[in-house]
DRENVOLUM-979539 format. One line per 2 residues: number of its first residue (from 1); their letters; for each residue x, y, z of N, C-alpha, C. Coordinates in steps of 0.02 Angstrom, whole numbers. Example, Ala and Ser with C-alpha at 12.3 -4.5 7.8 and 13.67 -1.06 7.14 Angstrom:
DRENVOLUM-979539
1	as	660:-284:390:615:-225:390:660:-165:390; 642:-112:354:684:-53:357:645:2:394
This chain:
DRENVOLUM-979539
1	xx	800:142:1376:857:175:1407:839:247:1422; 844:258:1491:872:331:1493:904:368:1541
3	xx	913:400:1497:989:439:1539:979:516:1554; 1013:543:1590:1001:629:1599:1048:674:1592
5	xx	1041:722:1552:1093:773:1527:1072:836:1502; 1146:868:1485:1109:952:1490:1093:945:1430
7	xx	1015:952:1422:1024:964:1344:1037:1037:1286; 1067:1005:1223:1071:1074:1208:1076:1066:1113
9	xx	1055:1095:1097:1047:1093:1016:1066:1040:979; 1156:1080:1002:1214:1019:971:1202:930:970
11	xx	1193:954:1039:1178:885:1084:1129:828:1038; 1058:853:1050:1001:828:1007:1023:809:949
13	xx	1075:860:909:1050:835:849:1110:785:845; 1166:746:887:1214:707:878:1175:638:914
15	xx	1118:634:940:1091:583:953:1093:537:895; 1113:462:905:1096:452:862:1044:369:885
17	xx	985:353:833:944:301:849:983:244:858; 923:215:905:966:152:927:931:67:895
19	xx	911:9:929:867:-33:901:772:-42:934; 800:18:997:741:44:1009:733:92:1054
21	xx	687:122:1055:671:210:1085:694:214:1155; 730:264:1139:746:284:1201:757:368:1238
23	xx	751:373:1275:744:463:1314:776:498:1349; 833:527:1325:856:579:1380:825:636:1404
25	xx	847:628:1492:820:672:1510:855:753:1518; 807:793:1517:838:860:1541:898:871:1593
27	xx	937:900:1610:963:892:1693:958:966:1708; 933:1021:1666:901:1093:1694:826:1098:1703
29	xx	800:1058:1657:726:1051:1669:691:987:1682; 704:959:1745:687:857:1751:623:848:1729
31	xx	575:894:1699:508:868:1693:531:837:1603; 564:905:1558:609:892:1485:631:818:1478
33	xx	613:795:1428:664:751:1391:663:748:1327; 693:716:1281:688:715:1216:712:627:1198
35	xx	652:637:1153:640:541:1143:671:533:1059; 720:490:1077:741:487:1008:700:407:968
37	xx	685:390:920:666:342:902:691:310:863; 681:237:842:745:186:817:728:205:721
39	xx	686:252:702:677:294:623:734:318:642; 743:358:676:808:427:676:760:472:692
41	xx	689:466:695:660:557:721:679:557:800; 672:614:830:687:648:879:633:698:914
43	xx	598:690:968:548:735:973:551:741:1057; 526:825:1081:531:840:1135:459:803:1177
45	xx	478:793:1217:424:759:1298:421:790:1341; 368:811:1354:356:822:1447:345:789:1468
47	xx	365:767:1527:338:716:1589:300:759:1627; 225:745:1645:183:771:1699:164:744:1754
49	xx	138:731:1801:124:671:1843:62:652:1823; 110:602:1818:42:532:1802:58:525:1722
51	xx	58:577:1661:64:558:1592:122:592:1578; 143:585:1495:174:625:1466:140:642:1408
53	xx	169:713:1397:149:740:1312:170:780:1282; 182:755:1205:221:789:1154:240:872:1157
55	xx	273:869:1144:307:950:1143:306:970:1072; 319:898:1021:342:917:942:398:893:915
57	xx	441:897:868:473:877:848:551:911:839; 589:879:863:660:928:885:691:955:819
59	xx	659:924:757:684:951:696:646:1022:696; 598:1027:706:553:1107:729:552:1135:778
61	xx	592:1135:821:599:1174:882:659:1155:906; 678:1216:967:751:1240:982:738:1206:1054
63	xx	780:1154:1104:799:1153:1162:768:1226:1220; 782:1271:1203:756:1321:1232:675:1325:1244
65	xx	656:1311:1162:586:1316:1170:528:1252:1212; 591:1208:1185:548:1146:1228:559:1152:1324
67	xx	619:1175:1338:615:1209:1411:559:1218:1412; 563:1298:1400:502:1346:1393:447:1326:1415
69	xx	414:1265:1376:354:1242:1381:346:1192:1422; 385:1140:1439:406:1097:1495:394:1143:1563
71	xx	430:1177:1562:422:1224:1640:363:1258:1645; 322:1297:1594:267:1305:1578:215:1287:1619
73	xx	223:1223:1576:178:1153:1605:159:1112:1663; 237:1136:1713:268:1103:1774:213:1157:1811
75	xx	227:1217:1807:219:1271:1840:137:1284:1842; 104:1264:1782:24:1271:1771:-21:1219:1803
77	xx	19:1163:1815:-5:1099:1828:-58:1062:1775; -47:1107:1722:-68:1073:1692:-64:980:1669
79	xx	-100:951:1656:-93:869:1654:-99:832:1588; -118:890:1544:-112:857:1470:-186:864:1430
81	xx	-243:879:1463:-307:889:1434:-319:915:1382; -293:980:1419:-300:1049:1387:-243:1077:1368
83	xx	-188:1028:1338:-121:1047:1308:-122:987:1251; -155:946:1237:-172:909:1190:-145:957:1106
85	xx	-97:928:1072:-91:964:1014:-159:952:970; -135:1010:922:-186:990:840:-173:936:816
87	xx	-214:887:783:-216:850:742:-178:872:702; -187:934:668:-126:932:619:-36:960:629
89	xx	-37:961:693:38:950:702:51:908:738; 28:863:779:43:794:774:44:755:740
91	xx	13:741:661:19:695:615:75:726:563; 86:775:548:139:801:521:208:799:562
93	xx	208:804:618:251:804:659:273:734:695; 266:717:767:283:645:781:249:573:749
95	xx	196:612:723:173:525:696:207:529:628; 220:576:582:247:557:518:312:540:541
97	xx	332:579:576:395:550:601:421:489:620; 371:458:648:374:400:667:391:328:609
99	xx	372:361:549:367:301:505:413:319:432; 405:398:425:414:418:342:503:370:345
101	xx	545:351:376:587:334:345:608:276:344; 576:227:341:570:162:330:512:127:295
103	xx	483:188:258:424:176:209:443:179:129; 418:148:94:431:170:32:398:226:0
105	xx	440:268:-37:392:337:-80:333:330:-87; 295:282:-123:260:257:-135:193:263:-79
107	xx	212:238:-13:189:243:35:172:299:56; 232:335:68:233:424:84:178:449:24
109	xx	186:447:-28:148:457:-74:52:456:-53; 52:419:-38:-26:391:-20:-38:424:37
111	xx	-7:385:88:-33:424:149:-30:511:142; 22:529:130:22:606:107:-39:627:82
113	xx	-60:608:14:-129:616:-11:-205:620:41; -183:571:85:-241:557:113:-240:588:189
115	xx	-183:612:202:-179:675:256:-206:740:224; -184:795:159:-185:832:137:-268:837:130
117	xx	-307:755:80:-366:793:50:-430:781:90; -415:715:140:-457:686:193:-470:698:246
119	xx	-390:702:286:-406:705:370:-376:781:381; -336:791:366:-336:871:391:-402:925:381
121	xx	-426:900:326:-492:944:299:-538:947:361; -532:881:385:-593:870:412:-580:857:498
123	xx	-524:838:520:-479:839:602:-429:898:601; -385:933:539:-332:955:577:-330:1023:612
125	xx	-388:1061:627:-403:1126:672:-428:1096:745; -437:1034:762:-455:1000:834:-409:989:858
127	xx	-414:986:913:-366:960:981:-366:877:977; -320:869:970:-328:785:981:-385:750:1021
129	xx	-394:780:1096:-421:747:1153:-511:807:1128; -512:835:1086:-579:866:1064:-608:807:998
131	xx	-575:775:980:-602:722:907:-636:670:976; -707:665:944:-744:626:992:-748:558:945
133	xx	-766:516:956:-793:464:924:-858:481:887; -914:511:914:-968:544:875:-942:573:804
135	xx	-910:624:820:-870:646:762:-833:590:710; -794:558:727:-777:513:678:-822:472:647
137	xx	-872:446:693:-917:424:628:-967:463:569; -983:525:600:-1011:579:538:-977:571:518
139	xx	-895:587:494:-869:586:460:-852:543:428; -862:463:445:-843:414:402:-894:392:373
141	xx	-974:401:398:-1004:393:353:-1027:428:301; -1015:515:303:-1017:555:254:-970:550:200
143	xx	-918:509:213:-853:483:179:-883:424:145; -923:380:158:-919:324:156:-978:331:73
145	xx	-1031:360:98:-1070:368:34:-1069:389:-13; -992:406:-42:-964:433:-100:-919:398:-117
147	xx	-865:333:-67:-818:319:-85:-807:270:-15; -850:217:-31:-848:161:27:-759:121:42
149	xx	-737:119:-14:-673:100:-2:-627:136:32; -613:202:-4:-555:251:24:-596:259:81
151	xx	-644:278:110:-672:273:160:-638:220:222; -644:170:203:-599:117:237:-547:125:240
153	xx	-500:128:200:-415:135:202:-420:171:252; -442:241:220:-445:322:293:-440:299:339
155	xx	-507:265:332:-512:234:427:-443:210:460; -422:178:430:-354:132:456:-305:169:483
157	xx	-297:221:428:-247:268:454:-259:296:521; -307:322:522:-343:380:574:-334:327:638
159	xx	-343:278:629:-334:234:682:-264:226:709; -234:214:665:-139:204:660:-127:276:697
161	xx	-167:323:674:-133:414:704:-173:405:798; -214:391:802:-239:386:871:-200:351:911
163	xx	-208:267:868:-158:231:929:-92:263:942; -60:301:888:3:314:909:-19:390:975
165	xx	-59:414:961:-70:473:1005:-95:468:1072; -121:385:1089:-129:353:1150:-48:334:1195
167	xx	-10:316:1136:56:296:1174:86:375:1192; 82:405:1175:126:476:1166:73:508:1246
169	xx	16:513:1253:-17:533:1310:-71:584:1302; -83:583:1240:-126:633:1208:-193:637:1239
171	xx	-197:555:1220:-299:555:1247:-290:476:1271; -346:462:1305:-356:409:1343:-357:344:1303
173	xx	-399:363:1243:-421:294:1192:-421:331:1137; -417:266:1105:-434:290:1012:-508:304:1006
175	xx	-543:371:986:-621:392:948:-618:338:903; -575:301:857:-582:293:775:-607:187:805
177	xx	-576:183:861:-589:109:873:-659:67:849; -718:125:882:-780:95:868:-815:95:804
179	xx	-787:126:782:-796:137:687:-779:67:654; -860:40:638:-845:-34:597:-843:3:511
181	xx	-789:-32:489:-763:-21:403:-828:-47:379; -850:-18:307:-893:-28:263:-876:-107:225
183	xx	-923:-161:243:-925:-224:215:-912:-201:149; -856:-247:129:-821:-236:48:-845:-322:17
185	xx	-874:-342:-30:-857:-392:-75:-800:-414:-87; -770:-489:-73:-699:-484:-79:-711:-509:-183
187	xx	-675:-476:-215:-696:-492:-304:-630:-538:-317; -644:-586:-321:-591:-630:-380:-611:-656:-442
189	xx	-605:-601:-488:-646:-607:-545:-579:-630:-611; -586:-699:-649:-535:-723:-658:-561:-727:-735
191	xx	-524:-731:-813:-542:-731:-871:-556:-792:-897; -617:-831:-893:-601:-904:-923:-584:-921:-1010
193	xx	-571:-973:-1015:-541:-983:-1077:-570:-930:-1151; -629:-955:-1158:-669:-891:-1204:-649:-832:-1188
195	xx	-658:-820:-1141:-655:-734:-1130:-579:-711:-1149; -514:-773:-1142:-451:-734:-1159:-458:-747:-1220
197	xx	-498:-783:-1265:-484:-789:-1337:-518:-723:-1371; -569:-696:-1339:-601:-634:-1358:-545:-557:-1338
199	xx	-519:-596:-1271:-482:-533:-1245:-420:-533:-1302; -385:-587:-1356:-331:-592:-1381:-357:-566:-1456
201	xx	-406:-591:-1466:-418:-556:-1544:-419:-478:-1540; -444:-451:-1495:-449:-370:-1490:-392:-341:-1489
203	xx	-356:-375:-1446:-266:-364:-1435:-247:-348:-1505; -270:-435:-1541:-222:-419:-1604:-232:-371:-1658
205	xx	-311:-367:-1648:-344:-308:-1693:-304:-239:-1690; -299:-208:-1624:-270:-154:-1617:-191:-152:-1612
207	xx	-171:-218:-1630:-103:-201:-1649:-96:-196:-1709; -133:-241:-1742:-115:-247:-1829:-139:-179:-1868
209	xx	-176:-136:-1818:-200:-79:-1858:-165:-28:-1896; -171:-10:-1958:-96:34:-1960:-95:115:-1925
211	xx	-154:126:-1902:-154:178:-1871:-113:171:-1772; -109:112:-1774:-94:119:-1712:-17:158:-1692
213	xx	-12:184:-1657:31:237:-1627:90:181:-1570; 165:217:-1545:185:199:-1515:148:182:-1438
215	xx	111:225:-1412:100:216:-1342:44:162:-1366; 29:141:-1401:-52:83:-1412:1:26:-1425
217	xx	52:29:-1455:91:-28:-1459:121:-72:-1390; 137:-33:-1352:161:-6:-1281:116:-53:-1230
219	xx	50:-6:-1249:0:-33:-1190:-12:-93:-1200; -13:-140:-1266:-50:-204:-1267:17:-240:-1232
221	xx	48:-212:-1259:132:-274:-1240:136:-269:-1174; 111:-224:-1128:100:-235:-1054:50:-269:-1046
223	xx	-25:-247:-1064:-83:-309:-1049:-67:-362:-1064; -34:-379:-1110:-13:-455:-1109:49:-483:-1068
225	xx	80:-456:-1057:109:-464:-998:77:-473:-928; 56:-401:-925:10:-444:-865:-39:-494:-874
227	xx	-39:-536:-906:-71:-601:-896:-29:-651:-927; 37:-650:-943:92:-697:-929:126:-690:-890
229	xx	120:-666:-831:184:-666:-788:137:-645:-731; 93:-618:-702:41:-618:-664:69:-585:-626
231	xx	114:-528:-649:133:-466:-614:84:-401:-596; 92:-367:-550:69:-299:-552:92:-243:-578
233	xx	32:-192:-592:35:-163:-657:92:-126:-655; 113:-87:-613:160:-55:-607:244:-94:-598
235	xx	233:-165:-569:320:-172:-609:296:-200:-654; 247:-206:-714:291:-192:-782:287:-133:-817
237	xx	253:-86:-793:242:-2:-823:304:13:-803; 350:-1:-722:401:15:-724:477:-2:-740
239	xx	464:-65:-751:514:-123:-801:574:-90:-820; 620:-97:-794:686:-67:-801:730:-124:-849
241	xx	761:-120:-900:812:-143:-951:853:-202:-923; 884:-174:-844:937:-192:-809:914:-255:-775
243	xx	822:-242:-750:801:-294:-719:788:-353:-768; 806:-344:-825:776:-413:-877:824:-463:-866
245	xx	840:-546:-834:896:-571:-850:866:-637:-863; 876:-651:-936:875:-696:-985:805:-725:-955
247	xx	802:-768:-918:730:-809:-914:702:-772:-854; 721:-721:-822:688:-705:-767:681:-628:-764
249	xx	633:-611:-732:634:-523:-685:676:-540:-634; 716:-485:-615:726:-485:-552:726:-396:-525
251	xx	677:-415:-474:636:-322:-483:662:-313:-420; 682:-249:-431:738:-224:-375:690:-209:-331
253	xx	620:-196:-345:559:-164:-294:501:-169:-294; 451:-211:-278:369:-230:-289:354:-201:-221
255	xx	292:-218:-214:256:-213:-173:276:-271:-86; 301:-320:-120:338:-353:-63:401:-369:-64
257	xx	440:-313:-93:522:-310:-116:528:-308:-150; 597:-339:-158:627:-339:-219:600:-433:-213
259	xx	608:-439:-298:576:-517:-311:590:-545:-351; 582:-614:-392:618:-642:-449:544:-652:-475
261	xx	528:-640:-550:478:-665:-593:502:-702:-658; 484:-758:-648:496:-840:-700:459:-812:-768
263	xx	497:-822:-808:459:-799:-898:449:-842:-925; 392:-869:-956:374:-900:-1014:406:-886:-1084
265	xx	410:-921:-1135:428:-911:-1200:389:-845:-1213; 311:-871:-1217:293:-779:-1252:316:-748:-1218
267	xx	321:-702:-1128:314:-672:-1090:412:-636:-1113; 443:-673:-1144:530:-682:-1144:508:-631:-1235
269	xx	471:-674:-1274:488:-636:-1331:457:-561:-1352; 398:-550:-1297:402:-465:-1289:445:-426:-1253
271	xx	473:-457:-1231:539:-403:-1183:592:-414:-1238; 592:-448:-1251:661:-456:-1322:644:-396:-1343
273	xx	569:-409:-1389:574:-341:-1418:569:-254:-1402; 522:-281:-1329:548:-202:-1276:639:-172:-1274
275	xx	663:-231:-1280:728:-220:-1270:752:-182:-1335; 749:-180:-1374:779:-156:-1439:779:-66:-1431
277	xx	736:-44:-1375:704:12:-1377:780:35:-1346; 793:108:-1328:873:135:-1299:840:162:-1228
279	xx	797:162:-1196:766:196:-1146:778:150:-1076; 803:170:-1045:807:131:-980:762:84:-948
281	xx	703:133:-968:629:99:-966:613:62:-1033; 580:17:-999:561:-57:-1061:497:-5:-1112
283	xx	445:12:-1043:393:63:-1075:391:125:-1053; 441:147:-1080:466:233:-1088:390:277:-1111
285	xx	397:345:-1087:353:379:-1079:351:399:-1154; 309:429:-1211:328:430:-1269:353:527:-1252
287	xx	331:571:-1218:343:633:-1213:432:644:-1187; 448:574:-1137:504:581:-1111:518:521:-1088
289	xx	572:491:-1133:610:435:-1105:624:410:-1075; 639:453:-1024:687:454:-949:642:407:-912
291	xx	571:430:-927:523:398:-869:478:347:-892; 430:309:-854:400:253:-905:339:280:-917
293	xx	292:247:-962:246:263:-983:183:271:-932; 128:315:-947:97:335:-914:54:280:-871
295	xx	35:286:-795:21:216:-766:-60:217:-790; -86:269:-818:-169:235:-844:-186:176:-892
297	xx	-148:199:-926:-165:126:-986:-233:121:-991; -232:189:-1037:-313:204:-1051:-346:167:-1109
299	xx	-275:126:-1148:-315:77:-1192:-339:30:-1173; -336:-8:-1113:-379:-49:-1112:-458:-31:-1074
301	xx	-467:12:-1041:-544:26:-1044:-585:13:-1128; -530:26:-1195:-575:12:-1264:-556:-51:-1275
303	xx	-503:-91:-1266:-501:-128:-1264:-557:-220:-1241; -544:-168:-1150:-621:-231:-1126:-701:-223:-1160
305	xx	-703:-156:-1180:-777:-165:-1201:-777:-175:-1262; -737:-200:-1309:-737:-205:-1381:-732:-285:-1372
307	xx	-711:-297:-1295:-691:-393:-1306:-776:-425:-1260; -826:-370:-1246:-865:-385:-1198:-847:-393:-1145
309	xx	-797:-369:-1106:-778:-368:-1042:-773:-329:-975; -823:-279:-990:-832:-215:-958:-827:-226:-870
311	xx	-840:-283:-833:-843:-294:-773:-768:-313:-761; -710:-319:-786:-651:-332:-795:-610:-281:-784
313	xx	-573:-288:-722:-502:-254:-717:-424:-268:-734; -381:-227:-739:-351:-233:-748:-323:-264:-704
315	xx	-309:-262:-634:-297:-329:-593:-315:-385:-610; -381:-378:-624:-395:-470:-646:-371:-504:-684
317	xx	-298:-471:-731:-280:-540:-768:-235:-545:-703; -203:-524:-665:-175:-549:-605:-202:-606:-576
319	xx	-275:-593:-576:-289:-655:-546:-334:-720:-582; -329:-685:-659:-330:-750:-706:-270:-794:-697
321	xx	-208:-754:-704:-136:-801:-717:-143:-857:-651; -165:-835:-569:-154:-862:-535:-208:-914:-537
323	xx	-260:-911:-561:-315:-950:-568:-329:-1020:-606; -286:-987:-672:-272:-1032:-739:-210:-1083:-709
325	xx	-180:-1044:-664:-109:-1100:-620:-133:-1152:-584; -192:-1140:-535:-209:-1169:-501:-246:-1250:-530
327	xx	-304:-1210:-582:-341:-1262:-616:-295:-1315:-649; -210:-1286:-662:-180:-1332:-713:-161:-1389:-652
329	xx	-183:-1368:-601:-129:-1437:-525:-77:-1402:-500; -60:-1338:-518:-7:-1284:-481:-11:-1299:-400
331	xx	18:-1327:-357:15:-1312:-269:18:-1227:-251; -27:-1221:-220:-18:-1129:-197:28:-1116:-182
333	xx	87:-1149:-146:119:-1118:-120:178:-1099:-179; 191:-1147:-236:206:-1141:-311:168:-1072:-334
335	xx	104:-1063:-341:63:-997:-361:74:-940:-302; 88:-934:-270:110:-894:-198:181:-851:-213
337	xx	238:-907:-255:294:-882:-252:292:-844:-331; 256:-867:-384:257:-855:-446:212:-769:-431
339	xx	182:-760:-375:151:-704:-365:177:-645:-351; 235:-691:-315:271:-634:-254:229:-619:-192
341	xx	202:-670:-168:145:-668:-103:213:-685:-33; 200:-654:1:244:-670:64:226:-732:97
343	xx	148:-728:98:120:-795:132:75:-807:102; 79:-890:118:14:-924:74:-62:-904:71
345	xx	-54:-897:132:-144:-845:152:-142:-801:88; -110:-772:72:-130:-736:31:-161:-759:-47
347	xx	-137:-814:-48:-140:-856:-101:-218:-919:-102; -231:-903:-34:-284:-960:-41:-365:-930:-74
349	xx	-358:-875:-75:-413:-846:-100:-425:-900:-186; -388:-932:-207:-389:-969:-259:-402:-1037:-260
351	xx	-383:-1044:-199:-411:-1122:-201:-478:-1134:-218; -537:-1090:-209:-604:-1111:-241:-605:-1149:-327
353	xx	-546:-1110:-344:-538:-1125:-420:-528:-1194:-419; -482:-1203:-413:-477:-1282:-394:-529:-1312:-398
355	xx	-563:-1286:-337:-631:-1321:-325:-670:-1356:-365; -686:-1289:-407:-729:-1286:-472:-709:-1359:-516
357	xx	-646:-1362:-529:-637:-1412:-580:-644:-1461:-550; -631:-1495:-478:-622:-1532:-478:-710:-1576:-459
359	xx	-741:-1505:-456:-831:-1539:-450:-842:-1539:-532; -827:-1503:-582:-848:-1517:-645:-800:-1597:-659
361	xx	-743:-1611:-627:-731:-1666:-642:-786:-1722:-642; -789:-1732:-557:-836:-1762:-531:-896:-1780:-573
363	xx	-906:-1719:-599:-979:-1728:-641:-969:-1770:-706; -893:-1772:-743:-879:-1778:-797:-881:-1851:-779
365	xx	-841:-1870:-712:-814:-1950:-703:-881:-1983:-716; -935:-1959:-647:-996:-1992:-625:-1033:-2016:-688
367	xx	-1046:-1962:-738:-1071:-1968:-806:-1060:-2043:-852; -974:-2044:-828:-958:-2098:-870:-986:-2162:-825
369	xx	-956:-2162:-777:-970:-2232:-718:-1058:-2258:-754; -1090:-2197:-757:-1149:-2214:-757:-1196:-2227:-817
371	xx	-1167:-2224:-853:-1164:-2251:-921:-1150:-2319:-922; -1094:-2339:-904:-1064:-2403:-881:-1094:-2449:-871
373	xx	-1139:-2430:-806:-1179:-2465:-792:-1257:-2443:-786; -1260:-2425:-844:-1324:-2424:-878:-1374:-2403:-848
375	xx	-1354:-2348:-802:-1397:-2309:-743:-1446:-2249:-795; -1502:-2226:-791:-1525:-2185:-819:-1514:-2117:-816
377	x	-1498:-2052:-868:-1469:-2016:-832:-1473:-1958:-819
């Protein structure tokens, strides 16, 4: 949609989003418009011939000023080359805009981090249409040989900030496109039976100790949790009182919503006793209540190497629980929902498990058949 009108402060800021973007135009300055988007941000446009490009964000600038520079622009003939913003007020500006309010904290959280210590360091004094592709790969591979992963994520972003700066009229193409991500190992590293009987005696060791402290009490009753309930670490570090109901979680917020998690008898009789605690939080911070306990859970780094388990993450009883489901005849799409997986794809990374047993079957059956009949063996 768009429409044309005088614009004026008031005006802008009574826009309100719609179910998708749309632009009024100036009617003192026809090159002006201001693009509102279906977030609620709001940001000034020039139209030039042939492109358009950002002005900024109407929460940072006055109607006047976006004139200003609109007519500017009309008058210079300029076409957008050499009016290309900084990297760093376009990603602070219309591209955060674009997303911060339909993201979770969480989200904002990260990407924030990784604007502040990554890409501004290293893009946000360039001109958008000055970041070459040459440049992005020094940089991702000087990134890459210290920290091949975050290296990757980065990448993604930087990509997400380009393409959006291609639609807006910034630069022709994305630099970040030709940048292949650092080959990752995909790890599904799962606890077989021994290894949880080693991982459970250590458990019990350091509970029965009498030196052990509230937060060591704390941490095991989460590691064991996470490998009855094959949750992630953080909803049960963040385990709220309110979310406990009788045989189930029901978590107001994961990683793919809010979700229901099914309890086992054990998985039911440590939250009993989390429950006795007065803290909102199941695992309250021991310095301050209010909040839950700290997300390191630095006991189990002594934990795995006291059980021989040093190649072992803390994700991986995540993907023991799903593993140990599978081998029992669980259908994925049964292990999918017990996960909180949106889609099964996500879940098939386990079917190898399966696999496994059902060729050690094979081997177990054949063995017998052949015995049977008195085959040599």
């Amino acid at each position: 949609m768009n429409r044309k009108r005088r614009l004026t402060d008031a005006f802008v800021r009574r826009l309100r989003p719609g179910d998708r973007e749309y632009t009024v135009r100036d009617s003192m300055a026809p090159s002006l418009g201001v693009r509102v988007h279906p977030s609620g941000g709001r940001s000034y446009v020039h139209f030039g011939k042939g492109r358009k490009v950002s002005l900024g964000s109407a929460a940072l600038m006055t109607v006047g000023q976006a004139r200003h520079d609109s007519l500017a622009l009309s008058a210079s003939g300029i076409r957008g080359k050499t009016t290309a913003p900084l990297f760093r007020d376009f990603v602070v500006g219309p591209w955060r805009e674009s997303w911060v309010h339909h993201c979770k904290p969480s989200t904002i959280r990260g990407r924030d981090w990784l604007l502040v210590k990554r890409l501004l360091p290293a893009f946000g004094s360039l001109c958008l249409d000055r970041i070459t592709p040459n440049r992005v790969h020094r940089w991702f591979d000087s990134y890459s040989r210290t920290a091949p992963g975050n290296a990757n994520h980065c990448l993604r972003v930087l990509r997400q900030i380009f393409n959006h700066a291609v639609s807006y009229g910034h630069v022709d193409s994305n630099p970040a496109r030709s940048v292949r991500p650092n080959p990752r190992k995909k790890v599904t590293r799962f606890l077989s039976q021994e290894e949880l009987g080693r991982l459970n005696r250590v458990l019990d060791r350091y509970a029965s100790a009498k030196q052990a402290i509230q937060s060591q009490r704390q941490q095991i009753d989460v590691i064991r949790l996470l490998l009855l309930t094959g949750c992630r670490k953080n909803e049960v570090i963040c385990l709220r009182r309110d979310e406990v109901a009788g045989s189930q979680l029901r978590l107001r917020d994961s990683k793919t919503g809010p979700r229901v998690v099914f309890l086992n008898a054990e998985a039911r009789s440590i939250l009993e006793r989390r429950l006795k605690n007065s803290s909102e939080f199941l695992f309250p911070s021991s310095r301050d209540n209010s909040r839950p306990i700290h997300k390191g859970l630095s006991l189990w780094y002594r934990v795995r190497k006291d059980a021989g388990l040093d190649d072992v993450r803390l994700h991986d009883l995540r993907h023991t629980f799903a593993s140990h489901a599978v081998m029992q005849g669980t259908p994925l799409p049964v292990v999918a929902r017990l996960l909180g997986h949106r889609q099964t794809t996500m879940t098939l990374r386990y079917a190898h498990t399966g696999d496994r047993e059902t060729e050690a079957a094979a081997e177990r059956v054949g063995g017998v058949i052949s015995e049977l009949l008195g085959m040599p063996a």
